[in-house]
OpenMM code with the backbone's topology and positions (N, CA, C; nanometers):
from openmm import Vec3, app, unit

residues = "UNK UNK UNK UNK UNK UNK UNK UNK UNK UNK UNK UNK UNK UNK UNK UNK UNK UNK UNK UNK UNK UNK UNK UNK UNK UNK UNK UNK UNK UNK UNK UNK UNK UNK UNK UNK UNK UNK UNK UNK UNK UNK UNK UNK UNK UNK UNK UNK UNK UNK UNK UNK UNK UNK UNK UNK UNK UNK UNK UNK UNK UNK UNK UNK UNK UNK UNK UNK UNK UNK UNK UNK UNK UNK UNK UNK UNK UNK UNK UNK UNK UNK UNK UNK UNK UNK UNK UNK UNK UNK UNK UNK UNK UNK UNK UNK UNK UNK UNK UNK UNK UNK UNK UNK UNK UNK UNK UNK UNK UNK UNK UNK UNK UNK UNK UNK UNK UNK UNK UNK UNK UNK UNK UNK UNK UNK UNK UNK UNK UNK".split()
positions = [
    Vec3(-1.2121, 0.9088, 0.0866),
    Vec3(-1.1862, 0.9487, -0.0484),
    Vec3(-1.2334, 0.8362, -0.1401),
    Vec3(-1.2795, 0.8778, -0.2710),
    Vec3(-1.3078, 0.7648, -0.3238),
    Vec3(-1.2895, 0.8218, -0.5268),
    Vec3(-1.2849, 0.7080, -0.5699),
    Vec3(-1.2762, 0.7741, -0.7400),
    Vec3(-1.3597, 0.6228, -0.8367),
    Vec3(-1.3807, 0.6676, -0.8862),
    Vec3(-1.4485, 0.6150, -1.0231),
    Vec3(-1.3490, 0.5953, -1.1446),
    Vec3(-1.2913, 0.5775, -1.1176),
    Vec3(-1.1543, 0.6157, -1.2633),
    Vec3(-1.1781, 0.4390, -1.3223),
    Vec3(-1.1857, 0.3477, -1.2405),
    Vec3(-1.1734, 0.1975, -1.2807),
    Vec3(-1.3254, 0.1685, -1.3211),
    Vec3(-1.4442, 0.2168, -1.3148),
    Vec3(-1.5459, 0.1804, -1.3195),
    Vec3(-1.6068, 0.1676, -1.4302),
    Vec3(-1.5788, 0.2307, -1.5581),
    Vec3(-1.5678, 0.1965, -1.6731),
    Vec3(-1.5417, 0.0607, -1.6922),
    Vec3(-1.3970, 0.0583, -1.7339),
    Vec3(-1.3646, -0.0460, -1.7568),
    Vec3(-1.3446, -0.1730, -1.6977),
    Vec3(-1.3378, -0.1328, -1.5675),
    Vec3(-1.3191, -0.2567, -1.4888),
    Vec3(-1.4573, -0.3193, -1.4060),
    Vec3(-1.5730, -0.1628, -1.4200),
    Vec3(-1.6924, -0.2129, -1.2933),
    Vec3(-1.6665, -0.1936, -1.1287),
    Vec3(-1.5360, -0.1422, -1.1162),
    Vec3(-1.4870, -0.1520, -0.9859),
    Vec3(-1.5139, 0.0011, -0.9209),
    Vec3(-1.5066, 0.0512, -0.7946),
    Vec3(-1.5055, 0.2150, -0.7386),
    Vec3(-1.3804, 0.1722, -0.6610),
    Vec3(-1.2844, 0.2680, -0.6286),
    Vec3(-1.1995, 0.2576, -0.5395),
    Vec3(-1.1946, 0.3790, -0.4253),
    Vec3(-1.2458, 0.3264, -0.2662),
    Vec3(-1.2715, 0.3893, -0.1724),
    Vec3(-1.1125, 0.3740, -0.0678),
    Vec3(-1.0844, 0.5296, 0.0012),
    Vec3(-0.9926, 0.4844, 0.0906),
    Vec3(-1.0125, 0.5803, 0.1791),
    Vec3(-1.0311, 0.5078, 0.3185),
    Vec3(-0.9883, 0.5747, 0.4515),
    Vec3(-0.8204, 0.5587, 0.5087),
    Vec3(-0.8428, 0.7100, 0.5859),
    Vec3(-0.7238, 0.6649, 0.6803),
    Vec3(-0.7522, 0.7165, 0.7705),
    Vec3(-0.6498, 0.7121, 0.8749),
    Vec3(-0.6458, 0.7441, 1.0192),
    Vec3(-0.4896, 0.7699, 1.0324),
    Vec3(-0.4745, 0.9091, 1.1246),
    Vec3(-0.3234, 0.9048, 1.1779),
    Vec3(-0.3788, 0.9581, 1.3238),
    Vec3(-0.2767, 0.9119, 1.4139),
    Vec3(-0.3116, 0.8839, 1.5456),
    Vec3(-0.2738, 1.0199, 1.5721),
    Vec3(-0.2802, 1.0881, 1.7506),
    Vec3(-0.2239, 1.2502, 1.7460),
    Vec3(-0.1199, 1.2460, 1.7194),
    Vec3(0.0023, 1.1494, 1.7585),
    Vec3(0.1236, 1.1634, 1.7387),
    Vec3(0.2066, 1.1658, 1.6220),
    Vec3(0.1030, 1.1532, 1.4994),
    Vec3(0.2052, 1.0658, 1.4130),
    Vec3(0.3335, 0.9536, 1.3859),
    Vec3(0.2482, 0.9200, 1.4874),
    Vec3(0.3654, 0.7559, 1.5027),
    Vec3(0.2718, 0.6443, 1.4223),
    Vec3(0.1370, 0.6326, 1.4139),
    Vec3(0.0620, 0.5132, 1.3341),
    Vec3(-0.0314, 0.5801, 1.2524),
    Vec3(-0.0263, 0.5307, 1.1115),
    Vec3(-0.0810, 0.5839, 1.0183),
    Vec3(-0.1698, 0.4396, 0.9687),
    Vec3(-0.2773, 0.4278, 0.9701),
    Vec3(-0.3620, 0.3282, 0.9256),
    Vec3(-0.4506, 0.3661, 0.8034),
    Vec3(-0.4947, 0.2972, 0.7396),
    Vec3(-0.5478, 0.2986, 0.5911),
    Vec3(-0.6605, 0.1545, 0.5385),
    Vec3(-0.7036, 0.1793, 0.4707),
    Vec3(-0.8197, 0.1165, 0.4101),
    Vec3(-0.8480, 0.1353, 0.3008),
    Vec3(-0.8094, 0.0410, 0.2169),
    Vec3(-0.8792, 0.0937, 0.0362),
    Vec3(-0.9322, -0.0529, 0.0166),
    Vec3(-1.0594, 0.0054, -0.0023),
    Vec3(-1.1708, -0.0549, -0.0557),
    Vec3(-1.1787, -0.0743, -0.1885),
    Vec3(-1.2109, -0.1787, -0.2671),
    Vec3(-1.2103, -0.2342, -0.4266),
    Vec3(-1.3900, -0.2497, -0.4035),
    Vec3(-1.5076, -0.1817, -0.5127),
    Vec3(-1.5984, -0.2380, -0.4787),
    Vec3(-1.6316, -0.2412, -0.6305),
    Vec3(-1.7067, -0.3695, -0.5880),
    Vec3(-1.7909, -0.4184, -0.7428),
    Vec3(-1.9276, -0.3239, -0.7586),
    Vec3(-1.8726, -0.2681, -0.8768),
    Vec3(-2.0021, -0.1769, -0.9045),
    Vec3(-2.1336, -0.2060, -0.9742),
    Vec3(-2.0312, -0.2911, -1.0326),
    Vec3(-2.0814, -0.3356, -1.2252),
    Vec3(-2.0280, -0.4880, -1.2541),
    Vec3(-2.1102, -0.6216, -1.1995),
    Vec3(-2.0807, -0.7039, -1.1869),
    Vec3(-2.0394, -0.8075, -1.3564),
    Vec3(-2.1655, -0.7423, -1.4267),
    Vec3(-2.1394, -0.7890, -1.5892),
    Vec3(-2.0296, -0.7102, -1.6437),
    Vec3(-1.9277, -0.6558, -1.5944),
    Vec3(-1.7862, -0.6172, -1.6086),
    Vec3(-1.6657, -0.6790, -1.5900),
    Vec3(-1.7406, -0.7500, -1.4692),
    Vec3(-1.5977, -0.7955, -1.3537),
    Vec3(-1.5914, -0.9132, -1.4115),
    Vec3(-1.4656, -0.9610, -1.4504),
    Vec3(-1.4019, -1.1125, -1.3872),
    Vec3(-1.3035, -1.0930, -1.3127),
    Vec3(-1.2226, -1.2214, -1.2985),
    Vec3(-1.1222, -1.1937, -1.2246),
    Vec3(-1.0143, -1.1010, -1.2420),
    Vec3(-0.9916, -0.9834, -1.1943),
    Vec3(-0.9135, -0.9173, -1.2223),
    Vec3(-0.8048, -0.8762, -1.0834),
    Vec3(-0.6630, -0.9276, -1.1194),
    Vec3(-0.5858, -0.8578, -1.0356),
    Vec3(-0.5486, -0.6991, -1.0008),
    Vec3(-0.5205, -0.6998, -0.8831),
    Vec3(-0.4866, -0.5340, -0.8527),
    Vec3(-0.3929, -0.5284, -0.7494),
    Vec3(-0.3146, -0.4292, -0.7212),
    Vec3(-0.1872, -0.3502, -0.6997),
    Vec3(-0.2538, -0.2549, -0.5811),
    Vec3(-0.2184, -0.1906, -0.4976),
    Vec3(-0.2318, -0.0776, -0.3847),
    Vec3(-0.0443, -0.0432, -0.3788),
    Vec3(-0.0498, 0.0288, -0.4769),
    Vec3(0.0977, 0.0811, -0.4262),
    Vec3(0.1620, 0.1864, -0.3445),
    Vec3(0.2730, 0.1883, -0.2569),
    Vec3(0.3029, 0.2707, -0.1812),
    Vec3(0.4364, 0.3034, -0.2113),
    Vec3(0.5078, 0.4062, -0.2538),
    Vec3(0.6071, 0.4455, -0.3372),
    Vec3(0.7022, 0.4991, -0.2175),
    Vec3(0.8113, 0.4607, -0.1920),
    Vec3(0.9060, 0.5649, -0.1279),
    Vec3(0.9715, 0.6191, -0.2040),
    Vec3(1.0369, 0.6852, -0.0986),
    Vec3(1.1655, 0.7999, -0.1645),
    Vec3(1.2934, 0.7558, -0.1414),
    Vec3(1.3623, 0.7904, -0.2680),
    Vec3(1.5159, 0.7123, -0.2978),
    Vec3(1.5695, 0.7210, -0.1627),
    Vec3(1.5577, 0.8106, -0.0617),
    Vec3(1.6732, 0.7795, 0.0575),
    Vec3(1.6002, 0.6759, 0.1464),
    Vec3(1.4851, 0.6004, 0.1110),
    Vec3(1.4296, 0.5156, 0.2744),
    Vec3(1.4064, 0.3423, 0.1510),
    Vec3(1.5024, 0.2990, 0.2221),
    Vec3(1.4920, 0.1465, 0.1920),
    Vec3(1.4047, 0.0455, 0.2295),
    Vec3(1.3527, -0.0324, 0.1884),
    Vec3(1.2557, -0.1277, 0.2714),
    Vec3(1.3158, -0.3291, 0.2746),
    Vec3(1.2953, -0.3838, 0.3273),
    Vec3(1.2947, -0.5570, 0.3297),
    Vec3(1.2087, -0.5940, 0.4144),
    Vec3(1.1485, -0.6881, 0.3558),
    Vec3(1.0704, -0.7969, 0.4150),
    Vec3(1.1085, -0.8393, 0.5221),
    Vec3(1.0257, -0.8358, 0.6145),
    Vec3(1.0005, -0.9359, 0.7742),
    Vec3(0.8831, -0.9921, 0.7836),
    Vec3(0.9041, -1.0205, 0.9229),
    Vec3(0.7907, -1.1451, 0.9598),
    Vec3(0.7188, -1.2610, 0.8392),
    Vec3(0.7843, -1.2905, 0.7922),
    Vec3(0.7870, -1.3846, 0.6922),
    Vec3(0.6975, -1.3404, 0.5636),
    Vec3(0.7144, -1.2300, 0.5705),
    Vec3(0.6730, -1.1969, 0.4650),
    Vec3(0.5211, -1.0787, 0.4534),
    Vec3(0.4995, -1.0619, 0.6000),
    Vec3(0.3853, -1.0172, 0.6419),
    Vec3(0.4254, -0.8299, 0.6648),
    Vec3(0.5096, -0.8074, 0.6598),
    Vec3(0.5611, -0.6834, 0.6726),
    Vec3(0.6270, -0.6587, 0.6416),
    Vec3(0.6752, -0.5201, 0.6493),
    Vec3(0.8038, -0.4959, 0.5521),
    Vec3(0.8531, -0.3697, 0.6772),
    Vec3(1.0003, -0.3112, 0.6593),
    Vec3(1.0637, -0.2593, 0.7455),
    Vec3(1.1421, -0.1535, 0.6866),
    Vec3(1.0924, -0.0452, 0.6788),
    Vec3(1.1496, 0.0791, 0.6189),
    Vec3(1.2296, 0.1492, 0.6903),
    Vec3(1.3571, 0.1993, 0.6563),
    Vec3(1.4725, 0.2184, 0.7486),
    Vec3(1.4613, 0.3732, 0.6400),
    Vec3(1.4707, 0.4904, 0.7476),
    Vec3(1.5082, 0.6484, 0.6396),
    Vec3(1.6597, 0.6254, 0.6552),
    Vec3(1.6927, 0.7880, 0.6217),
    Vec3(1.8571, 0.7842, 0.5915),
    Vec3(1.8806, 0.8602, 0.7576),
    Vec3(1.7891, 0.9180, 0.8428),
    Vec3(1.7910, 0.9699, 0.9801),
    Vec3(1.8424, 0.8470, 1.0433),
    Vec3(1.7826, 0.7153, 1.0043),
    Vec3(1.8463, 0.5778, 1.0864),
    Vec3(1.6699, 0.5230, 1.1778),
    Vec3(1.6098, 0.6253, 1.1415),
    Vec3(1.4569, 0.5798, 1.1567),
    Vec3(1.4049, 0.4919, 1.1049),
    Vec3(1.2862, 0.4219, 1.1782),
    Vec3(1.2477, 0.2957, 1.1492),
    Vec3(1.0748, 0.3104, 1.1340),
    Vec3(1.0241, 0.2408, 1.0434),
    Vec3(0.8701, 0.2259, 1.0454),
    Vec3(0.8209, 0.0632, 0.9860),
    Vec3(0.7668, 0.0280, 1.0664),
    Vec3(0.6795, -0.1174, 0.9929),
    Vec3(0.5674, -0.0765, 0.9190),
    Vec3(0.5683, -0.1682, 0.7990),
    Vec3(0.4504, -0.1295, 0.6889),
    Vec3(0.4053, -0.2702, 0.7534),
    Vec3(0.2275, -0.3049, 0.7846),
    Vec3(0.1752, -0.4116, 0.7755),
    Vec3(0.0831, -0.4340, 0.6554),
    Vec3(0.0032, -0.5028, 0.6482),
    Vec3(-0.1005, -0.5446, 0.5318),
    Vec3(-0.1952, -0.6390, 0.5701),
    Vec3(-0.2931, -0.6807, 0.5943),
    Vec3(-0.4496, -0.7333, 0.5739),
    Vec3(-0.5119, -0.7787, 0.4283),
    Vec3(-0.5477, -0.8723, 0.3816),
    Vec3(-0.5635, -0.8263, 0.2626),
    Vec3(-0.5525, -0.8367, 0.1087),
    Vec3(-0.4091, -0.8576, 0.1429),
    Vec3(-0.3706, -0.8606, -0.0058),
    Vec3(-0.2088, -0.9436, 0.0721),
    Vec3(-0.1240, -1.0177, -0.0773),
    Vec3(-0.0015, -1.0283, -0.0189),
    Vec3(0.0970, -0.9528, -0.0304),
    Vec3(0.1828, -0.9430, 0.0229),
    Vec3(0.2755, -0.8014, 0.0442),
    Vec3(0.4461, -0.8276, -0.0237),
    Vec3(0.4888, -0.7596, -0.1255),
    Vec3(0.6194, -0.7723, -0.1954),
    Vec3(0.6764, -0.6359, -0.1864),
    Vec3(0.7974, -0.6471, -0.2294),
    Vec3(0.8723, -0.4964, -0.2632),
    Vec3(0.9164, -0.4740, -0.4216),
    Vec3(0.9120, -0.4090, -0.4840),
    Vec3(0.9367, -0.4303, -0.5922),
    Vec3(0.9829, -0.2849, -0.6554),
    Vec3(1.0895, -0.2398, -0.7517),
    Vec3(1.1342, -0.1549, -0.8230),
    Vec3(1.0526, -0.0232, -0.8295),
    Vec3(1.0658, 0.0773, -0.8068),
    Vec3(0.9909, 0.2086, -0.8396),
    Vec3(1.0867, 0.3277, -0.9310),
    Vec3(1.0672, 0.4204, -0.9861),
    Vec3(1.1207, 0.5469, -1.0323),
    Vec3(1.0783, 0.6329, -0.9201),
    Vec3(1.1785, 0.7561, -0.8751),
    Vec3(1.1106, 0.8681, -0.8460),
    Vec3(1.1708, 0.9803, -0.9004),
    Vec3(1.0335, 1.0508, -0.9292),
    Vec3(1.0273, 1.2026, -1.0125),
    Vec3(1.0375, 1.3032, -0.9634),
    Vec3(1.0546, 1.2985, -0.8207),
    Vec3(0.9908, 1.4014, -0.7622),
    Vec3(1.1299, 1.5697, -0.7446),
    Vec3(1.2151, 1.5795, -0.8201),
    Vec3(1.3065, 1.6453, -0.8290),
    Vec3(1.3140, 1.6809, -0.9338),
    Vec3(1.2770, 1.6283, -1.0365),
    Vec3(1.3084, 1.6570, -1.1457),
    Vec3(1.4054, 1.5401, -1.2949),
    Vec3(1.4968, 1.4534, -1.1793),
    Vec3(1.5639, 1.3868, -1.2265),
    Vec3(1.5578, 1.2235, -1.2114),
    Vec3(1.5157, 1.1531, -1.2877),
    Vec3(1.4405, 0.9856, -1.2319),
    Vec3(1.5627, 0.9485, -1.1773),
    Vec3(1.5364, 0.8870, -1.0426),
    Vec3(1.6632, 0.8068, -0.9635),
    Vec3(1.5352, 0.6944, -0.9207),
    Vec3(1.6056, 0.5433, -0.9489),
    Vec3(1.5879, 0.4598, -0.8435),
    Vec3(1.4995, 0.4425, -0.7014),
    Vec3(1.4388, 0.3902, -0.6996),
    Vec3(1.3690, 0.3437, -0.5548),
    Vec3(1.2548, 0.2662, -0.5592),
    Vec3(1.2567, 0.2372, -0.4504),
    Vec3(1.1225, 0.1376, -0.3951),
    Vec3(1.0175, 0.1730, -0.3994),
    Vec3(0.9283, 0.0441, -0.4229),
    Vec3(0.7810, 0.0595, -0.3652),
    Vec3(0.7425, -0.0716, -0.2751),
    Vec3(0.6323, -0.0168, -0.1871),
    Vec3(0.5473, -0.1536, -0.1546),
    Vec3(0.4594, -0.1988, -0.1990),
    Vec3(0.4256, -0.3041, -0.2384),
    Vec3(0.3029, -0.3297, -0.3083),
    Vec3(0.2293, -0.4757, -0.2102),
    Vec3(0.0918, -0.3865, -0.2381),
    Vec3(-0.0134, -0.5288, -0.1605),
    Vec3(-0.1138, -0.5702, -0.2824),
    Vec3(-0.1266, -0.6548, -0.3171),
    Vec3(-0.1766, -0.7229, -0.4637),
    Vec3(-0.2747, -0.8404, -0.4207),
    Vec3(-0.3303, -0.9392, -0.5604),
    Vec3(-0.4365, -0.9738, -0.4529),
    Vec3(-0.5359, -1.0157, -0.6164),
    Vec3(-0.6231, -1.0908, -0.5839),
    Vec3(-0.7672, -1.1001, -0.7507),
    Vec3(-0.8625, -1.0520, -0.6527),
    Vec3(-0.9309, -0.9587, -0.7572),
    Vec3(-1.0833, -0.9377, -0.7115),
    Vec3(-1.2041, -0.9761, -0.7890),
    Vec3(-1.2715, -1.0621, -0.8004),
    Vec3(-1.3453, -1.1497, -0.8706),
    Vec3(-1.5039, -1.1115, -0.7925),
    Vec3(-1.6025, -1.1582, -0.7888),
    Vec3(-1.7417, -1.1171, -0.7963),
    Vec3(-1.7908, -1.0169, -0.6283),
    Vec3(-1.6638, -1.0547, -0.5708),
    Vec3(-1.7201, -0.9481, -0.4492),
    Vec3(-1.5769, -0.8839, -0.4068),
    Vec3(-1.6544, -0.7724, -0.3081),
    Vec3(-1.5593, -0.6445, -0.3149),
    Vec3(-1.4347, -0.7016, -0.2055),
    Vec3(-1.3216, -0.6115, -0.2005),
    Vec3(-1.2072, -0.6791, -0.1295),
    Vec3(-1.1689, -0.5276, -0.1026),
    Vec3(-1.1146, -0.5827, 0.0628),
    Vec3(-1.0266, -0.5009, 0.1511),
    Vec3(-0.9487, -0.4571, 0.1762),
    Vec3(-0.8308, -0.4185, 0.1188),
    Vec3(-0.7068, -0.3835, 0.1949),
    Vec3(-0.6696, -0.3157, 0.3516),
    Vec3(-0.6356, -0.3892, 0.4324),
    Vec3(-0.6121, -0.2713, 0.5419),
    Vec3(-0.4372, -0.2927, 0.5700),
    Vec3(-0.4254, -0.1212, 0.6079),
    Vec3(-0.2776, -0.1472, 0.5994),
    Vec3(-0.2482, -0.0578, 0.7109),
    Vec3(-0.1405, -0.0732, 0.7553),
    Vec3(-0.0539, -0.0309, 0.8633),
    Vec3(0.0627, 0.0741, 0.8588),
    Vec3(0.1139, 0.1843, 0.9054),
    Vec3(0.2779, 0.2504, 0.9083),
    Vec3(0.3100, 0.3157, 1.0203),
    Vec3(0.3740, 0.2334, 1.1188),
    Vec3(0.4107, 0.2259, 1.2152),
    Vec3(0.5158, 0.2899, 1.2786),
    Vec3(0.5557, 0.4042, 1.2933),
    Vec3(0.6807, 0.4095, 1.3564),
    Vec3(0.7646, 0.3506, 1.4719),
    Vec3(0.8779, 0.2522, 1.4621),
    Vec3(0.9973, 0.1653, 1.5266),
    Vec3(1.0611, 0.2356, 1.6484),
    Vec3(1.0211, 0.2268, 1.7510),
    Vec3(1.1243, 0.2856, 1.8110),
    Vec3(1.1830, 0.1875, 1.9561),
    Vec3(1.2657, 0.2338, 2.0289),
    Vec3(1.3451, 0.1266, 2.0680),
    Vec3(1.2188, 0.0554, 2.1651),
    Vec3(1.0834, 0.0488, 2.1942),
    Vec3(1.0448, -0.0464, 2.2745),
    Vec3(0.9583, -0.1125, 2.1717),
    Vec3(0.9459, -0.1212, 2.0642),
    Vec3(0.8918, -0.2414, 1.9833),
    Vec3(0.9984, -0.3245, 1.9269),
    Vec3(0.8961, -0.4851, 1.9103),
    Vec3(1.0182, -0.5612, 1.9648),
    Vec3(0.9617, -0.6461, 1.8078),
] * unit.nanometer
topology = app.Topology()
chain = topology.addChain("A")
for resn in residues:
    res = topology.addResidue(resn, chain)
    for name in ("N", "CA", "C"):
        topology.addAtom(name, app.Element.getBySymbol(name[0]), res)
């Protein structure tokens, strides 16, 4: 998938692959930042956000390299990141009708005269990962 929406103003295209395995247990991803339009670009920071839903919580692990999303089932998934550095930070969700509270993940990062990678990870936890 890819969009042009930043290329105006920023010079940038934003490309993303994914992959989900047969099982749906690993969901892998790739968004691409590419310099289109170099007499556009300076340094400009950017965001890849991943929004949950008010019932699935997330915190930081592995020092900061992942994050650990727990649903309200008591299910578990690791978010990884490549890339960019990885925080949690405040979200709204709309998706009912009524704004409640919740998370996002965010992988952030400057993209300055050449193009940058994100690769990211969503893993489903189950009792033999350690």
């Amino acid at each position: 998938m890819m969009h042009t929406g930043y290329q105006e103003r920023f010079g940038v295209v934003h490309r993303r692959r994914l992959y989900l395995d047969r099982d749906g247990r690993d969901l892998r991803g790739e968004d691409r930042l590419e310099v289109a339009d170099r007499r556009k670009l300076n340094v400009v920071p950017f965001a890849v956000r991943f929004h949950l839903h008010p019932s699935a919580s997330a915190v930081m692990a592995q020092g900061g390299d992942a994050a650990l999303i727990r649903l309200k089932s008591g299910r578990g998934w690791r978010f990884r990141v490549a890339g960019g550095s990885l925080k949690l930070e405040e979200s709204i969700y709309l998706g009912d009708g009524a704004p409640r509270r919740s998370q996002q993940i965010v992988a952030s990062g400057d993209l300055d005269s050449s193009d940058v990678t994100v690769q990211w990870a969503l893993t489903l936890i189950d009792g033999t990962d350690t």
